[in-house]
C-alpha positions in Angstrom: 104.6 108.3 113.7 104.2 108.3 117.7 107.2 106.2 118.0 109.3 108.9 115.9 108.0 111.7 118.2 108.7 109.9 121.6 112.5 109.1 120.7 112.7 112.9 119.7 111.2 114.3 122.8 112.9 112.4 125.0 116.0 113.9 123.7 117.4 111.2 121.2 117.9 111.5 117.6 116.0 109.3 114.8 117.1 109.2 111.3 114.4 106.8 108.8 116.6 104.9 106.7 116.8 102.9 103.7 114.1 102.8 101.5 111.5 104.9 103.6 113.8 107.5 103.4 114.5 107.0 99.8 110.9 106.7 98.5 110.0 110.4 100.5 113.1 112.0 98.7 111.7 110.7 95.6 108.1 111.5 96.6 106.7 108.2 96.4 103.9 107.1 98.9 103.7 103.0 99.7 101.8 101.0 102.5 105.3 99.7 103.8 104.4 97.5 106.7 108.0 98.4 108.4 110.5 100.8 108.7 114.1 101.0 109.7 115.4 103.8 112.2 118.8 104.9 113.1 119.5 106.3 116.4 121.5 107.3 119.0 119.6 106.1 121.5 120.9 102.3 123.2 119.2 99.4 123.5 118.4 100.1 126.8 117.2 103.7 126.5 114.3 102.2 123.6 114.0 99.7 126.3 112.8 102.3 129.0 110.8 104.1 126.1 108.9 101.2 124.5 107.2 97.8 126.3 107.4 94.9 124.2 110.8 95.9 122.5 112.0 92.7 121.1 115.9 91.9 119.5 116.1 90.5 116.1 119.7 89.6 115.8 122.3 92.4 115.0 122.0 91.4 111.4 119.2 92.8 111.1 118.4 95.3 113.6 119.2 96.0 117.2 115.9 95.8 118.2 112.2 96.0 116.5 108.9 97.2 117.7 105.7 95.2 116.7 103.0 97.9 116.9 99.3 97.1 115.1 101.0 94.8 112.4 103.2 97.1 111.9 107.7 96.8 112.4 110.0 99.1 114.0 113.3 97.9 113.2 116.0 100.2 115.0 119.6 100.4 114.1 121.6 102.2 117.2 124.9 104.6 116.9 126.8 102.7 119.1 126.5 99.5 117.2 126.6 100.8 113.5 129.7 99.8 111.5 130.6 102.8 108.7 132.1 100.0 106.9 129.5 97.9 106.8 126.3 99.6 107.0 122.9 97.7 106.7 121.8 99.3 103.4 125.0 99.9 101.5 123.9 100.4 98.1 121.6 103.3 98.6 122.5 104.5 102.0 120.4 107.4 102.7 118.9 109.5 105.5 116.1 112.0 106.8 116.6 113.3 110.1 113.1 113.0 111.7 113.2 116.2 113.6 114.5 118.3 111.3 113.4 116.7 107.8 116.6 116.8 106.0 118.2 114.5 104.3 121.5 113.2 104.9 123.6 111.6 102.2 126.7 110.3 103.6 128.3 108.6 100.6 127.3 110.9 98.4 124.5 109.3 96.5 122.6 111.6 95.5 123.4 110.9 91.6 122.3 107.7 91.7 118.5 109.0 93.2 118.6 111.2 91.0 119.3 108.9 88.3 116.4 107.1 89.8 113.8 110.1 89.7 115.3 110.7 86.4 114.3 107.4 84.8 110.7 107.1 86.3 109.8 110.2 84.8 111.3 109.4 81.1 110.2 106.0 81.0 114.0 105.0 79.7 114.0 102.2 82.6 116.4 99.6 81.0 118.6 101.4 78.5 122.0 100.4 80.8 121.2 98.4 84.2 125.0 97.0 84.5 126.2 100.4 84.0 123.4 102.1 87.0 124.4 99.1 89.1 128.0 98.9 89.0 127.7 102.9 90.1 126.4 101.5 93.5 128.5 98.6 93.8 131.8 101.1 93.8 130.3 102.3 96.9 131.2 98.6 98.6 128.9 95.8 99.6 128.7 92.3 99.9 127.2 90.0 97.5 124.0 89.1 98.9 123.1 92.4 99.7 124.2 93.9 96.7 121.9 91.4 94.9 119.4 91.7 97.0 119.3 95.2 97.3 119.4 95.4 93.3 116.1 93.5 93.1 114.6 95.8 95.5 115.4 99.1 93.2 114.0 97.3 90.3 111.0 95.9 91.9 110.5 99.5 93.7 111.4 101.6 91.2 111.1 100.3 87.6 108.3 99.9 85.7 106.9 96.7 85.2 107.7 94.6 82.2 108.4 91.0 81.1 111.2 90.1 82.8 112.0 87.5 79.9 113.0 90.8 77.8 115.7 91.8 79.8 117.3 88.5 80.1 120.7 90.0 78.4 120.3 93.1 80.8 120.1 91.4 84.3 123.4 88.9 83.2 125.5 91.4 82.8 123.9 92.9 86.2 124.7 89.6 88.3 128.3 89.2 86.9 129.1 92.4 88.8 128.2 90.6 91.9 129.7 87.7 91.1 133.3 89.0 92.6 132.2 90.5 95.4 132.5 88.3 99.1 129.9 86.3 99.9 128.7 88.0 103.1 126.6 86.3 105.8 123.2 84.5 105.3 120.3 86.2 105.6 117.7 85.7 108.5 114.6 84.1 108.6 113.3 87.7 109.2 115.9 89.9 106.4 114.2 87.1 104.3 110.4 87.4 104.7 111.3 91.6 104.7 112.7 91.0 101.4 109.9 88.6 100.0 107.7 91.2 101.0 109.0 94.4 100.0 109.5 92.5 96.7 106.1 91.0 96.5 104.2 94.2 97.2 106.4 96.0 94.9 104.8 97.3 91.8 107.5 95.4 89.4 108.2 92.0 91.6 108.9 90.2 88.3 112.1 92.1 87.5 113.5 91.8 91.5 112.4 88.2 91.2 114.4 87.1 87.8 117.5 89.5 89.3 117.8 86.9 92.7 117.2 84.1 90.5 119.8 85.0 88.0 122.0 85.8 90.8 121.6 82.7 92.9 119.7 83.6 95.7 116.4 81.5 94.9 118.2 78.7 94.2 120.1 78.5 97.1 118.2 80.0 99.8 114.2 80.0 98.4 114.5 76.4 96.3 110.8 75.9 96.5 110.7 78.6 93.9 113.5 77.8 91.9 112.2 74.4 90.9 109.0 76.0 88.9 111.3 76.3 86.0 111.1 72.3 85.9 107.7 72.5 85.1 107.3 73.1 81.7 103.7 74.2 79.9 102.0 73.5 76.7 102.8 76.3 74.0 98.7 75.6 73.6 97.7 76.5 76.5 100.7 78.9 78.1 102.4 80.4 75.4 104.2 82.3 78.0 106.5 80.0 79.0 107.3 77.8 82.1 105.6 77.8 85.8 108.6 80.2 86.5 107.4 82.5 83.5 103.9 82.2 83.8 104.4 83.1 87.6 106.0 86.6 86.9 103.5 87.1 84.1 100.7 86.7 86.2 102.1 88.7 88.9 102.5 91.6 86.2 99.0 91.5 85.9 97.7 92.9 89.3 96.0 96.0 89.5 97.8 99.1 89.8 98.6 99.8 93.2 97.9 96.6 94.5 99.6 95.9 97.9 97.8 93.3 99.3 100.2 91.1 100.8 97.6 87.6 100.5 97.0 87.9 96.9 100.2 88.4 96.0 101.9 86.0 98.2 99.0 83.7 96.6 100.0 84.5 92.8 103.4 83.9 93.5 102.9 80.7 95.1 100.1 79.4 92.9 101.6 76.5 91.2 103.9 75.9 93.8 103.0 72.0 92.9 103.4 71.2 89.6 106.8 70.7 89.6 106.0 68.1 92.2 102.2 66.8 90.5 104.9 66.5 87.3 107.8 64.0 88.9 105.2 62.1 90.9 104.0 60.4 87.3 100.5 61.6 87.9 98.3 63.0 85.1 99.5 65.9 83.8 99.9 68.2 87.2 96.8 66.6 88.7 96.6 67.1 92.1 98.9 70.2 92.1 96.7 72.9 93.9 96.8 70.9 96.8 100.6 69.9 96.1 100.8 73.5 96.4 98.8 74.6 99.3 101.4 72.2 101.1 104.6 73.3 99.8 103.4 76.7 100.1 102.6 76.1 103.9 106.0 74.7 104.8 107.8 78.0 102.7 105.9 80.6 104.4 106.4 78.8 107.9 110.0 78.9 107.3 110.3 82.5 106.7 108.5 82.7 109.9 105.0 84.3 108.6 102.4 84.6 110.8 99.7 81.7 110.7 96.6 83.7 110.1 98.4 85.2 106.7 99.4 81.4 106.0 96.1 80.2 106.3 94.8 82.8 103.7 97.2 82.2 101.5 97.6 78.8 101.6 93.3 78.7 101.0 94.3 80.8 97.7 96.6 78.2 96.4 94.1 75.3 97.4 91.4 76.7 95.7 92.9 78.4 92.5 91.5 76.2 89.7 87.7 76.3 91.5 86.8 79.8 89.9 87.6 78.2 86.2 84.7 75.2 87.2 82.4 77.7 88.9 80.1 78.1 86.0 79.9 74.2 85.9 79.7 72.9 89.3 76.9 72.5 91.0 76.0 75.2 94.2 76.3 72.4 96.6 79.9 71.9 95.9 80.8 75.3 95.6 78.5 77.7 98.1 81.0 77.3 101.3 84.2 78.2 98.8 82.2 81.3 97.7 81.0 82.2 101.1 84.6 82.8 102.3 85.6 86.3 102.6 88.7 85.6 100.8 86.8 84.4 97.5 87.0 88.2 96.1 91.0 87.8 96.3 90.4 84.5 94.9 88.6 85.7 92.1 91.4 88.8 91.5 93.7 85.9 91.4 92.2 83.9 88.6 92.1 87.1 86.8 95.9 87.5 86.6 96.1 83.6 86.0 94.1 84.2 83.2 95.8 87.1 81.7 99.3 85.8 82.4 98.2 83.2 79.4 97.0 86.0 76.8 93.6 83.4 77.2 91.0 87.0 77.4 88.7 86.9 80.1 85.7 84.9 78.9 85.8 82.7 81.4 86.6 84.8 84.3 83.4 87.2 83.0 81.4 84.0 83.0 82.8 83.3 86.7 82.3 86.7 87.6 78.7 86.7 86.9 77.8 83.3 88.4 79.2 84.8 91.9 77.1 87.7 91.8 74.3 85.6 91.2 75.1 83.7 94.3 75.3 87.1 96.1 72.0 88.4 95.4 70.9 85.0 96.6 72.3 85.2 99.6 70.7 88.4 99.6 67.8 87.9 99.1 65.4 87.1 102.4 62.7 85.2 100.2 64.9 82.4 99.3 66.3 82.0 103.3 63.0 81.0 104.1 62.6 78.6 102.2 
């Protein structure tokens, strides 16, 4: 929080807002990998206080601070529209100095609606009805939509998403009559892939954009996974579509690792492609994927370290399935990488996305730790 304390000292005022501030009202503690600001200080005075201060586009911020891996995105007083403001759903504040919270347009109901249904565990009884509350307070309709997929990702508890079909229509017809509003960035959409991803319910935020138009139209490498249809046999959970929001219901608790989860999401990227090409049912489509998954994550601007790990995920997502059977020559280099433990979480969510048990992944499991002690051992080096 240095960069909090040197805007304070120097005299200036800085208010976290959005969703940081709304997840410390509510108590909740997340490995965000950004944060927004609002301040009275210019452009020009966080220039004179910060090297390296870069300018995003006024859509989404004045200006933003890469610190570590880590985002400052700064919205300044003299630019901020009342009308418009950048998080109009939930607009809240907390005064950095001072820790209170400011609540402009009177929101407070809606949070506490919020704290109210995380503690009874009655998520879903009325979403139209929670979200037409925040629409009244004005919005366009991509951020309205988008911001609704954030509060269910964020703040709901994950379930199928293919339960509350009914649920999130009638939440996407209230959008429906509001103005369009301007595209989003390349950056307010790899902000919003990832604060949806590394959400504990990204299912439910997922099937809300899709419902509402958004994938189609602006992420269509997603969309198209509903093309590719599964055996009832083998995924009795539905489509790619489906079977990719079950598996992502499947991570560990608290899991915020931005790899594996970009990974799950993006597994089967390529069967909708494996499937029109005429080949043998989806052959081919891990490495369909890995490039289809490249050319998304490239367009939302992620960095090509994080692409690399991911796209080695996709590639290699049917290998831990075979591991028992293949031979170590064919397999030692894959399980040497330091990303074969998020490879391995992986195929344990692909797994239990299909209702299939674990059998295999146990068997898998074991034959990696037998590698291990291998590797381990100094004896078998030498020879």
């Amino acid at each position: 929080m240095a960069v909090l304390e040197m805007i304070c000292k120097s005299g200036f005022s800085a208010y976290l807002h959005g969703y940081g501030a709304i997840d410390e009202w509510l108590g909740i503690k997340r490995n965000e990998n950004c944060h927004f600001i609002f301040t009275n200080a210019g452009t020009s005075d966080l220039a004179r206080l910060f090297e390296g201060l870069r300018f995003p586009g006024v859509c989404l911020a004045d200006a933003a601070l890469d610190i570590n891996n880590y985002i400052w995105y700064f919205r300044c007083a003299d630019s901020f529209n009342e009308n418009h403001p950048s998080y109009s759903i939930l607009e809240f504040y907390k005064d950095c100095s001072s820790r209170v919270y400011k609540d402009p347009r009177g929101i407070y109901p809606v949070l506490k609606e919020i704290r109210q249904i995380r503690k009874t565990g009655n998520e879903y009884s009325n979403l139209s009805a929670f979200f037409n509350e925040c629409i009244n307070r004005g919005t366009d309709r991509i951020r309205a939509l988008t911001d609704a997929s954030l509060i269910l990702a964020k703040y709901f508890t994950a379930v199928n998403a293919k339960d509350l079909k009914a649920e999130l229509d009638k939440t996407a017809e209230l959008f429906f009559d509001l103005h369009e509003g301007s595209p989003p960035c390349q950056e307010e959409q790899r902000i919003l892939l990832c604060g949806l991803i590394t959400s504990p319910n990204p299912g439910t935020g997922l099937e809300m954009l899709k419902i509402g138009g958004f994938i189609g139209k602006y992420w269509p490498e997603l969309a198209i996974l509903e093309e590719a249809d599964h055996s009832k046999e083998f995924h009795p959970e539905g489509n790619a579509w489906e079977h990719t929001m079950e598996a992502l219901r499947h991570r560990k608790a608290g899991t915020v690792d931005l790899p594996l989860s970009l990974g799950l999401l993006l597994h089967d990227l390529g069967k909708p492609i494996a499937s029109s090409a005429g080949n043998h049912r989806y052959e081919g489509h891990a490495e369909l994927g890995e490039i289809q998954s490249r050319r998304f994550l490239d367009r939302l601007g992620f960095s090509p370290p994080l692409i690399a790990d991911v796209c080695f995920l996709v590639r290699n997502h049917m290998l831990p399935a075979a591991l028992p059977r293949l031979p170590l020559y064919r397999t030692s280099e894959i399980m040497s990488s330091r990303l074969f433990p998020r490879l391995m979480e992986l195929y344990r969510c692909d797994e239990s996305s299909s209702y299939k048990g674990l059998h295999g992944y146990y068997e898998s499991s074991a034959k990696y730790q037998q590698f291990l002690r291998n590797q381990r051992n100094p004896y078998r080096r030498k020879k």
